[in-house]
Steps between C-alpha positions, in 0.01 A plus 500: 500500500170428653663540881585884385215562381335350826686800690318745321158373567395816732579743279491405129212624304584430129657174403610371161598144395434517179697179329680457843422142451830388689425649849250251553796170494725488770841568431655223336127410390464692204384344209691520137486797317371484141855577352677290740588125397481220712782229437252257393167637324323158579547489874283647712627880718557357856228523733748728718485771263134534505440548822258702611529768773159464718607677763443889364127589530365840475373495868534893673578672120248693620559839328555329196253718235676414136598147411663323149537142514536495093619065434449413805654112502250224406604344834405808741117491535406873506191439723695393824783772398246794508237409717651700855542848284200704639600825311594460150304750236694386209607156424639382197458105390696506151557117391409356852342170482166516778354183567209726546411820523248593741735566811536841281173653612632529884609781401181622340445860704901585428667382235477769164748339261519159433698361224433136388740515119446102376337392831181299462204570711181485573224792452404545887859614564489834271212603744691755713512910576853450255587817322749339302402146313722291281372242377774454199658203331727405244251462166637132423428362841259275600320565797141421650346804552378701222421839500170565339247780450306440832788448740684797310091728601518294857839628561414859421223528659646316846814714555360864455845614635649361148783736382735287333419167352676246219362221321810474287488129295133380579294399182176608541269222455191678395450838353579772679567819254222688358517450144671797290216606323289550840812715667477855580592745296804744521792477640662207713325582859564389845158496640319225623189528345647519155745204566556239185548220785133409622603440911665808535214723386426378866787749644473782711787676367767415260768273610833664560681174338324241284730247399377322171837375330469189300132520499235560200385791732766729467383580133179640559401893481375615859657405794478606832838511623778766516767245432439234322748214428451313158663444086245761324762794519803655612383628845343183601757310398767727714270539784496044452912569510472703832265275681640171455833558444616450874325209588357333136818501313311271274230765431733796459759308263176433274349846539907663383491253204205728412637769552796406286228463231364840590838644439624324201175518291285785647673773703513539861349823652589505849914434415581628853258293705577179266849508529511538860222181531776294320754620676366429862436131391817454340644577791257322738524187308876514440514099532154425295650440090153575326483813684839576416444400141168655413590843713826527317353441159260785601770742620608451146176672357497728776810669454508529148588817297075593482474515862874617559396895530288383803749389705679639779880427568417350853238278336709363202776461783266264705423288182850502408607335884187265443610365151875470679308235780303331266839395304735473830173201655409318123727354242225387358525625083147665498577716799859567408382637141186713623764682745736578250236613244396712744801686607535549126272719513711731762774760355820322582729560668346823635176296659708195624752705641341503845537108491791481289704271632190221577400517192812443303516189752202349398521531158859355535363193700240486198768476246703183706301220440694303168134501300248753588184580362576687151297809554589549844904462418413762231305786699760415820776594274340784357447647832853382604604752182268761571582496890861570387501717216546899625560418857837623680815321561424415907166311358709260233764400724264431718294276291811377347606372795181324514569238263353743242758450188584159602080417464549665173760343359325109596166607319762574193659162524160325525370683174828393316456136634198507356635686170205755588488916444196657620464791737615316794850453307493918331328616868773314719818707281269787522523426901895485498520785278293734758670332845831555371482830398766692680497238745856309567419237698202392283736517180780280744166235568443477120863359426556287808142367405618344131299808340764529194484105431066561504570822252689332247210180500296745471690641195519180335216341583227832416733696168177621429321656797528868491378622823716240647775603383457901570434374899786274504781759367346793700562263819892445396495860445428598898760196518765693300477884705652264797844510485604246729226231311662619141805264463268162514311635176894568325521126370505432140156312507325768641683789308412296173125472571514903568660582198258334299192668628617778401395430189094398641240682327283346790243714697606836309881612597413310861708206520805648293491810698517328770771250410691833401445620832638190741784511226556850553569463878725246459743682265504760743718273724770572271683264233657381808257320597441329157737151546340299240633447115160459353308736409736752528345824685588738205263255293225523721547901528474512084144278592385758766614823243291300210160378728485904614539655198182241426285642727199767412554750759139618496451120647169450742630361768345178716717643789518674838812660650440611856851653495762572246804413754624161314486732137711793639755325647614417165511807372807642624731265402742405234585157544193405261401730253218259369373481876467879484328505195230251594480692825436834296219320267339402825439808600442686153212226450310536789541884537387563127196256546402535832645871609237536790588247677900458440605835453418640859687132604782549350567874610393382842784276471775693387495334173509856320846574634668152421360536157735824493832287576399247252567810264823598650669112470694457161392133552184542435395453134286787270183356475493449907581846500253625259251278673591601862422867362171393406425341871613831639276723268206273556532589866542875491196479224304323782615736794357826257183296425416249717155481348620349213415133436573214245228309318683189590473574827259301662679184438421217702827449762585183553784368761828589513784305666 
C-alpha cells in the first residue's frame, strides 16, 4: 500500500511500480480487472471502487535516485505525483498519459535517463544533460509528436552526455539515411562520421545502445552504436528481445516471432544467448498468452536435433521446466501443442525424468477434456507412450495411480464411438502395453476399468488393423504373467477369441505369438483350473502345438524384453508341455537373431541352468529338447565370442508388455 511505502520515505532510493496500477485506489476502490466480469456489462463500476487515494504524495522521498512509474492510471496526474522528488537521475514514464510535459525539465542539471515508451511530448522537453533517452512507441500508435531529421540532429547535439538512446516505432517524416550508393565503404562501422543515419554523424562517440526496432533505420550499413535494437538480423533482433522484454512485452513478443523465423528458415548463431532470451521472457511473462505462444513455438526451433549438440543438460533442463509452466497457466490449443512439440524433441524418459511426475500430470489433464484438439490428443499420447516405455516399475505405478490407464482406456472408447483407428487408438494400447509391463496393479486397473469389453470392440469393430492388434494382445500378455488377474481371462468368450489368433498372419508372427503366449500362462494353472466344456483345453493345446510349429524362427522381431522372468518360469514345469515349448521358441528366437543383446540376459538370469532341467523332465517333448539345446549352445557360442553379431541385429525394438 501507499501508507507502507510512506514509511520508507527516508531511506528508499530505487522504487518500482511498474503496472502497480491498483496501489493508487483505496482498498475496496479498485477498479475491475480486465478478466474479471461485472454482473451486468451495461452498468456502470460503482463510483466506490474508483476511488482515488490523494493522500500519498512524494513529499521527503528525498533520496529517491531511480524511479518506474510504467501505466501509471489515466486518473493519477503524474505532474502533481512527481513534482516534490528533488533527486531522481532516472525516471521512467512508460504509457503515462502527461497533460504536458514541460514540468520534466526541473530536473534538467540531474536527471540522465528518461524513458517516455508511447508518451507524447513536446520537443523542449528532450533538452536535458540525459544520458539515457527513450523516446519509443508502439509503431501503430498515433501520437502528436513526430520524430524527424532536425529534432533527431537537435537532440544530439543538446545532450552531449548521450550514451544510450531509443527511437523504437517513430516514422521518420523526412529523409534521414544517406542513400546506399553514397555509404562508406567496407565493413559495417560504428563511427560517427561514417554513420548511414544523417543526425548522428553529429556524435561524439558511438552510442553504447541505439534502439531502432520497428523502424526503416535499422536496415542501413553504418551505425554508430554498439547495440543496436532492430529486424535486419539475428543480433539486433536478440539484443530487441533483451531490451524490451521486461517492460515492452509487446515489442519483445514481436521481436521472438522473428526470431522464430530466424530459426525455422535461416539458422540461429548465437543458440546459447537465444535460448536463454526466450527463456527469461517466458518466464517473466508467465500470464501474457502471445508471449507464451510465440516463445514456445520458438523453443520448438530452438531445441531441435541441429542445435541439440549445443546444448547443455542444465540448459535443456530450464527449457524443459519452462515448457511444463507454459502448459500448467494456458489451455489454450496453440500453446498446449507448441509445448508438447517441443518436449518431443527431448529423449524421453531419460530428459523428463527430473520432472517426471509433472509432466505425466499435464499431459494427463491434456488428455481429459471429451473432444480435444486432434493433433494435440495425438502428440499428448505419444509422449504419454514414450514417457512410459523403458521406465521402472516405482515410475508406472506411480503414474498408474494417476489416472494414467483409466485416461487411456476413455480416449479408446471415444475412438470406437466414433468407429475411428488412428494413432490415438494404436498409441493408447501401445500406452497400456508399456504401463503394465510387470506392473500388477496397472494390469488389476485395466480389468476393473472394462479394458476386456474395449478389446473385444476393438476386435470386432477394426479385423483388419494390424498394429492394433500386435499392441492389444501384447497388453493381455503382461495381463496373463499375473496370476492372481489370470482366472477373469479363463471364460469361454475370451478363450475363443485367443484361440483364433493363433491362426493371425497379422504384423509378422506378432499377434499369434502373442495370443500363444497369454494362452500359455493360463494352461500353466493346471487343467484344474479349466471349468468350462467349450473349447476343451486339450483343443486349444493342439492350436498352440500347430501356430508354433508355424512360426520362422529366424523371425525379426518388433519386440523388447527387459527381462526374461515371465519366459523361465515356464520352463520347469510339466503341467503344460505346449507352455514349455512356446517358452523354449521364445528364447531360441531372440537368442539366434539378436545374440548380443539376449544371450548375456539370459545367462544373467539363470536361464542357462533351467534350460538344463527342461532336458532332465520326461514331460517335456523332443523338439523342446532339441530346441532348448540350441538356446544353450547359442549362449556358450556367445560367451567364447562375444564379438560375434547377427545381420538382423539392429532391429528396431518396439514395446513389450
Amino acid at each position: 500500500s501507499l501508507k507502507t511505502l510512506s514509511s520508507f520515505r527516508e531511506t528508499l532510493v530505487s522504487l518500482c511500480l511498474f503496472g502497480c496500477s491498483n496501489i493508487f485506489y483505496r482498498k475496496g476502490g479498485a477498479p475491475l480487472a480486465c478478466t474479471e466480469d461485472s454482473e451486468d456489462e451495461d452498468e456502470d463500476v460503482p463510483a466506490a471502487r474508483q476511488a482515488l487515494e490523494t493522500d500519498f504524495s512524494f513529499q521527503g522521498f528525498n533520496r529517491l535516485r531511480l524511479l518506474n512509474l510504467g501505466q501509471l492510471p489515466d486518473d493519477v496526474e503524474a505532474e502533481s505525483l512527481l513534482r516534490p522528488l528533488r533527486s531522481v537521475t532516472a525516471l521512467d514514464l512508460s504509457n503515462v498519459r502527461l497533460q504536458g510535459a514541460a514540468f520534466l525539465t526541473q530536473w534538467r542539471e540531474r536527471l540522465a535517463s528518461l524513458v517516455l515508451y508511447n508518451v507524447d511530448l513536446s520537443e523542449e522537453v528532450v533538452g536535458t544533460v540525459l544520458e539515457h533517452l527513450d523516446l519509443s512507441r508502439e509503431s501503430r500508435r498515433n501520437v502528436k509528436f513526430k520524430m524527424t531529421r532536425k529534432i533527431l540532429t537537435v537532440l544530439v547535439q543538446r545532450l552531449l552526455h548521450l550514451v544510450s538512446l531509443d527511437i523504437s516505432g517513430h516514422i521518420m517524416l523526412d529523409n534521414c539515411t544517406m542513400p546506399h550508393f553514397e555509404e562508406a565503404v567496407g565493413r559495417p562501422s560504428t563511427e560517427p562520421c561514417k554513420s548511414s543515419i544523417y543526425p548522428l554523424q553529429e556524435l561524439k562517440r558511438p552510442l553504447q545502445f541505439l534502439g531502432l526496432y520497428d523502424t526503416t533505420l535499422c536496415n542501413v550499413t553504418h551505425i554508430p552504436a554498439y547495440k543496436v535494437t532492430g529486424s535486419k538480423n539475428e543480433d539486433q533482433v536478440l539484443n530487441a528481445i533483451e531490451a524490451y522484454t521486461e517492460f515492452r512485452p509487446e515489442l519483445a513478443h514481436k521481436a521472438i516471432n522473428q526470431l522464430f523465423d530466424i530459426a525455422r528458415i535461416q539458422h540461429c548463431s548465437q543458440l546459447l544467448r537465444a535460448l536463454q532470451l526466450v527463456i527469461a521472457a517466458l518466464k517473466c511473462h508467465k500470464y501474457d498468452k502471445s508471449i507464451q505462444v510465440t516463445g514456445s513455438a520458438a523453443l520448438f526451433y530452438l531445441t531441435n536435433t541441429e542445435y541439440r549438440s549445443d546444448q547443455s543438460v542444465r540448459l535443456r533442463r530450464d527449457v524443459i521446466q519452462v515448457v511444463l509452466n507454459g502448459m500448467e497457466q494456458y489451455q489454450e490449443v496453440t500453446v498446449q501443442r507448441n509445448c508438447c512439440l517441443t518436449l518431443c524433441n527431448f529423449s524421453i524418459p531419460e530428459e523428463l525424468e527430473f520432472q517426471y511426475s509433472r509432466v505425466n500430470q499435464l499431459l494427463l489433464k491434456i488428455l481429459e477434456p471429451a473432444r480435444q484438439d486432434e493433433s494435440i490428443q495425438r502428440i499428448a499420447v505419444h509422449l504419454c507412450n514414450a514417457l512410459v516405455c523403458q521406465v521402472d516399475n516405482h515410475h508406472k505405478e506411480a503414474v498408474g495411480k494417476m489416472g494414467f490407464v483409466k485416461t487411456m482406456l476413455n480416449l479408446i472408447q471415444k475412438k470406437l464411438q466414433d468407429r475411428t483407428c488412428d494413432q490415438v487408438m494404436e498409441f493408447s494400447w501401445s500406452a497400456l502395453w508399456n504401463i503394465t509391463d510387470e506392473t500388477p496393479d496397472n494390469c488389476q486397473m485395466f480389468l476393473n476399468c472394462r479394458g476386456m469389453s474395449l478389446f473385444l470392440e476393438c476386435l470386432e469393430e477394426f479385423p483388419d488393423k494390424q498394429e492394433l492388434h500386435r499392441n492389444m494382445l501384447g497388453l493381455l500378455g503382461n495381463v496373463a504373467e499375473v496370476k492372481s488377474l489370470r482366472p477373469q481371462l479363463l471364460t469361454p468368450q475370451f478363450i475363443t477369441v485367443f484361440s483364433n489368433l493363433l491362426e493371425s498372419k497379422a504384423d509378422g508372427i506378432e499377434v499369434s505369438y502373442n495370443a500363444c503366449g497369454v494362452l500359455s500362462h493360463i494352461m500353466f494353472d493346471g487343467p484344474q483350473v479349466w471349468s468350462m466344456e467349450e473349447p476343451r483345453r486339450d483343443a486349444v493345446m493342439d492350436r498352440m502345438w500347430d501356430a508354433i510349429q508355424s512360426w520362422d524362427v529366424s523371425s525379426r522381431r518388433n519386440i523388447n524384453y527387459r527381462s526374461f522372468e515371465p519366459i523361465l518360469r515356464l520352463l520347469p514345469q510339466g503341467i503344460a508341455p505346449v507352455s514349455q515349448h512356446w517358452a523354449t521358441w521364445a528364447l531360441y528366437n531372440l537368442v539366434s537373431v539378436y545374440p548380443s543383446k539376449y544371450c548375456p540376459l539370459l545367462i544373467k538370469e539363470g536361464g542357462v541352468s533351467l534350460l538344463e532341467k527342461v532336458l532332465e523332465l520326461d514331460s517335456s517333448q523332443p523338439e523342446t529338447k532339441e530346441m532348448a539345446r540350441k538356446v544353450m549352445e547359442q549362449c556358450e557360442n556367445f560367451k567364447e565370442d562375444p564379438m560375434e553379431t547377427n545381420s538382423g541385429q539392429e532391429a528396431n525394438y518396439g514395446q513389450r508388455g
